[in-house]
C-alpha positions, 0 to 999 in steps of 0.5 A, spaced: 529 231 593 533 226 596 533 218 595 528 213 600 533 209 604 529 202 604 529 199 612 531 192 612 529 189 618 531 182 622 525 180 624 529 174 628 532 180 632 526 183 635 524 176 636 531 174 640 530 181 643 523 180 646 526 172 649 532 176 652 526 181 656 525 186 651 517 182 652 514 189 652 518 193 646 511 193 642 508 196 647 512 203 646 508 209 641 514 214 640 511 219 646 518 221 647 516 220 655 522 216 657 527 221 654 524 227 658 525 223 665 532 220 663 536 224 667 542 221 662 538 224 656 542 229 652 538 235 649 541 233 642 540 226 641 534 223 644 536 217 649 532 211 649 527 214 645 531 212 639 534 206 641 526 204 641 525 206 634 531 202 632 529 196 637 522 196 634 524 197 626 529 191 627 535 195 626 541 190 629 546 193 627 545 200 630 544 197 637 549 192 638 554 198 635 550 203 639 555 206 645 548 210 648 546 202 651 552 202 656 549 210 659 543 208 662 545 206 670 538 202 670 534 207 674 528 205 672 526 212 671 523 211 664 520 205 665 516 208 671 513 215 667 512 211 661 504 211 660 504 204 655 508 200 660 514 199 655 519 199 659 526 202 656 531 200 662 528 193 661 529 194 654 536 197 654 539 192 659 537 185 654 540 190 648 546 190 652 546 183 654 545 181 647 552 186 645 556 182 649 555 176 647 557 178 641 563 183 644 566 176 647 572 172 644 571 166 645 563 167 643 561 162 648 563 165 654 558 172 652 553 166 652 554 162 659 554 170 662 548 171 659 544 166 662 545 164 670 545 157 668 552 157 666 555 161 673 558 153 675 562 153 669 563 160 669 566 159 677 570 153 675 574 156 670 577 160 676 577 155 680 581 149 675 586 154 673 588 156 680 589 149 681 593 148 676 598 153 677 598 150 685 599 144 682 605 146 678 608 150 684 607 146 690 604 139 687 598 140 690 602 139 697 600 144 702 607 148 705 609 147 712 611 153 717 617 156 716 617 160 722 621 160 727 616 161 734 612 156 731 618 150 731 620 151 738 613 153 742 609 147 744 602 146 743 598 147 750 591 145 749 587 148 755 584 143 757 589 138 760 593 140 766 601 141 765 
């Protein structure tokens, strides 16, 4: 007989999980519904069906280290055929969410990407290093043209007589 494996499960994970979209995870009761319609879904691993088992029990680790998370394109398939409503994609979308914040060095990065409030600093960052390397190369000027048809041709504006 083989030995029982004690399940530890992160009870703030499922919380974070469920702030972060998973609301409807305890919804799901295993029908398997969601691994039939994906068309993702290989025969000898059942996805997401899986992934909602292990969100359900609280199994950190096994998601965010889960490589099945990133196959799912967000059809919506699964969340449409599934009769309680649990809504995997959205599910597997907040699991992937949660990964790369984890996935990003430095962390504080993966936590501006997740949240929309952060897009203003997440644009200024671009922003302020193309600066800077303007300012090193020209000083902030902006170049004169160099050409020589633009230095010996007058402006004409064809609202004056000539």
């Amino acid at each position: 007989m083989s030995n029982a494996v004690r399940i530890e499960p992160d009870l703030q994970f499922i919380k974070d999980l469920q702030a972060v979209g998973g609301e409807s995870l305890k919804k799901c009761y295993q029908c398997a519904t969601c691994s039939v319609a994906c068309p993702l879904s290989p025969a000898d691993a059942p996805y997401p069906r899986k992934e909602m088992v292990w969100a359900q029990w609280g199994l950190k680790d096994k998601l965010v280290n889960d490589i099945d998370i990133w196959l799912c394109h967000n059809c919506g398939t699964c969340s449409d055929l599934c009769p309680r409503g649990a809504k995997p994609g959205d599910l597997l979308s907040a699991l992937r969410n949660m990964a790369y914040r984890n996935l990003v060095t430095p962390t504080v990065i993966g936590k501006w990407m997740s949240d929309s409030k952060y897009l203003p600093i997440l644009v200024a960052i671009p922003a302020a290093l193309w600066l800077f390397v303007w300012f090193l190369t020209t000083g902030l000027t902006i170049p004169q043209a160099t050409s020589s048809s633009a230095r010996s041709s007058p402006v004409t504006s064809p609202l004056t007589p000539s």
